[in-house]
C-alpha positions as CSV (number, residue, x, y, z in Angstrom):
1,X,0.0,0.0,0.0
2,X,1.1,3.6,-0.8
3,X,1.1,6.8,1.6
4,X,2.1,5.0,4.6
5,X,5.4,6.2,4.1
6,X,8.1,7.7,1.1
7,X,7.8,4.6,-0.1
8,X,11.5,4.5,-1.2
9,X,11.7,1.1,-0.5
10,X,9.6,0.0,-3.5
11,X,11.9,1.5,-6.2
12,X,13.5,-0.4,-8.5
13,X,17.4,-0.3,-8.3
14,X,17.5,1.6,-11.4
15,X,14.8,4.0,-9.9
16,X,17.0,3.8,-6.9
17,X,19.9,4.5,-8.6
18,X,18.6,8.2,-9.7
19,X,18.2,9.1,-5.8
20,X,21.0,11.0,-4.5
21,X,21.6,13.2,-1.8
22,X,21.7,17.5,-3.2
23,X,25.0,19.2,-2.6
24,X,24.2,23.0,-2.8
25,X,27.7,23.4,-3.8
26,X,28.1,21.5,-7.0
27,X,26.1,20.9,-10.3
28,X,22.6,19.5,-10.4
29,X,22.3,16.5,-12.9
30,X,18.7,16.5,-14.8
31,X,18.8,12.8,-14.6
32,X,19.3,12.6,-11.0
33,X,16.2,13.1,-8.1
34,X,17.7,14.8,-5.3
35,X,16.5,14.2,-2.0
36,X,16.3,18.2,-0.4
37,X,15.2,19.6,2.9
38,X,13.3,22.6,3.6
39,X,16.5,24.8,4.8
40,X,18.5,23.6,2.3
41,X,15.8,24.4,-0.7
42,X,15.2,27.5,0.4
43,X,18.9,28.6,0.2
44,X,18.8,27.5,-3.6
45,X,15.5,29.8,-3.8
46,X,17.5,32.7,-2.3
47,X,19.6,32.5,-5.6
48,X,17.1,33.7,-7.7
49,X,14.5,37.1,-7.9
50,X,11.2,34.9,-7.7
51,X,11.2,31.4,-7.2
52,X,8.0,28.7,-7.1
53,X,8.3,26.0,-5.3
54,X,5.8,22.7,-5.8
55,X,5.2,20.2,-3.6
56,X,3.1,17.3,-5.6
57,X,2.2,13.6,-4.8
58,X,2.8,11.4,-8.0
59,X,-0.2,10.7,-9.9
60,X,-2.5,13.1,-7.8
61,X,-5.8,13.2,-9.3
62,X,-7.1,16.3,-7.3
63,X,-8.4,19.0,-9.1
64,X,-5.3,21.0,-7.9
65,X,-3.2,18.5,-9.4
66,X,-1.7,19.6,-12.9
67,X,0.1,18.2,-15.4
68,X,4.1,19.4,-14.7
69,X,4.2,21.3,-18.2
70,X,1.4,23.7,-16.5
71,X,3.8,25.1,-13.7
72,X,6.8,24.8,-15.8
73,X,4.7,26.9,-18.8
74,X,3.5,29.6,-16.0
75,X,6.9,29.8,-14.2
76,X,8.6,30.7,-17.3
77,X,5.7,32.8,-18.8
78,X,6.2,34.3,-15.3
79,X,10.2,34.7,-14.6
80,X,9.9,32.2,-11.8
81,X,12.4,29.7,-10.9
82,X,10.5,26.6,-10.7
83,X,11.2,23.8,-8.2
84,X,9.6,20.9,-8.3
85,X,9.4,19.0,-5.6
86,X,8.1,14.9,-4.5
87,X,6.7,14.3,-0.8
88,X,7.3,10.6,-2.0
89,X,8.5,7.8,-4.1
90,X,5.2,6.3,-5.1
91,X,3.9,6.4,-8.5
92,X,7.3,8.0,-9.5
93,X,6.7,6.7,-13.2
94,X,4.5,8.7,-13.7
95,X,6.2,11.5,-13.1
96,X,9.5,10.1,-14.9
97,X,7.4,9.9,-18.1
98,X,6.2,13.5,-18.1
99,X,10.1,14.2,-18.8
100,X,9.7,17.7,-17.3
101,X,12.6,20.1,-18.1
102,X,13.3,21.2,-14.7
103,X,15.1,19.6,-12.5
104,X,13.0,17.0,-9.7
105,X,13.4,16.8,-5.9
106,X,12.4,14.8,-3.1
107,X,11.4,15.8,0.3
108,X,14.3,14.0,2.5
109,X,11.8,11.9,5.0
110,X,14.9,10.8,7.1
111,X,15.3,14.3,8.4
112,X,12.0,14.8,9.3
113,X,11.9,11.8,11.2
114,X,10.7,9.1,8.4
115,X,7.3,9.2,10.1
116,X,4.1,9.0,8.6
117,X,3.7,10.4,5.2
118,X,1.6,13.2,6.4
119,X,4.0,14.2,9.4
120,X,6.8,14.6,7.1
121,X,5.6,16.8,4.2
122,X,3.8,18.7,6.6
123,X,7.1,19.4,8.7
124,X,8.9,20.2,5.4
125,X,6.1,22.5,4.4
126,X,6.0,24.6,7.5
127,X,10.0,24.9,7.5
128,X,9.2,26.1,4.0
129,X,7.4,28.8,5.1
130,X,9.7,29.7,7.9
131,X,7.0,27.9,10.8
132,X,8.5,26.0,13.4
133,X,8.7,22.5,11.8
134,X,5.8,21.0,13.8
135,X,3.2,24.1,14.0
136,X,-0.5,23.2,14.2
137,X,-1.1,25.0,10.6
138,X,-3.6,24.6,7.8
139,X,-2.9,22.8,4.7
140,X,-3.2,25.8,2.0
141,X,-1.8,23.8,-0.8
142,X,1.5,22.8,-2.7
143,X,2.6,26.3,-4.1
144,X,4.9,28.2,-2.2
145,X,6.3,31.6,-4.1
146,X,8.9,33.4,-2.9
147,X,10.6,37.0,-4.0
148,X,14.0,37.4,-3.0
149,X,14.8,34.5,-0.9
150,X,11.3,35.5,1.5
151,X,8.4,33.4,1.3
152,X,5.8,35.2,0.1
153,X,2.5,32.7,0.5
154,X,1.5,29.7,-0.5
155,X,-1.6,28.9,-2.7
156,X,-3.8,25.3,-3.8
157,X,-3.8,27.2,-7.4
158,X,-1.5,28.8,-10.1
159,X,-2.8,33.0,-9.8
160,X,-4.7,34.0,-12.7
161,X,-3.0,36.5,-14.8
């Protein structure tokens, strides 16, 4: 069963062998996941003006769920650096297949305490927006935008232009 967990432990080893740990000092490689934490993202989003940061389940089917060309088309159409970003492993296909151009991440469960699936993205998510990791806090969706290294708010849906 899925969403117990990151489910890292039902990759294949070639799946497996695309998961490595980011190193904010070197190169990322498009054909590499790297596993990220909140702190560590969000001094790669202070490198650029306006960054948007999405946090997606593989093969959501929520009506807040879009394709990955949607919030790589409005990131560019909108001078935002775009990070995409996995709260898990399952239904990675999926995503693989979409063959995004920007670069893919993955929340690192281990230092959030490999807990429920839940617990985790939830801790990364509040550490995103500069909460205590483990604030009682509403869930107000996957988008997090941020102007020069400050988070700015986080949204269920792309704004309207």
């Amino acid at each position: 069963m899925n969403g117990l967990s990151d489910d890292y432990n039902k990759l294949t080893d070639e799946q497996k062998a695309m998961v490595v740990s980011f190193k904010p000092d070197q190169p990322t490689d498009k054909n590499k996941i790297y596993v990220i934490t909140a702190s560590e993202l969000k001094q790669e989003v202070k490198k650029y003006p306006k960054a948007l940061v999405y946090t997606f389940a593989n093969s959501c089917s929520s009506e807040f769920c879009k394709p990955l060309y949607v919030y790589e088309n409005w990131a560019k159409e909108n001078d935002y650096k775009l990070f995409l970003v996995m709260v898990s492993y399952a239904n990675i296909e999926e995503t693989l297949l979409q063959n995004t151009p920007s670069q893919l991440y993955v929340i690192d469960s281990n230092y959030y305490g490999n807990g429920p699936f839940g617990k985790y993205v939830g801790y990364f998510q509040n550490e995103l927006k500069g909460l205590k990791y483990n604030a009682k806090e509403d869930w107000n969706g996957g988008l997090f935008f941020f102007k020069n290294g400050e988070f700015v708010n986080n949204l269920n849906e792309l704004p309207k232009n």
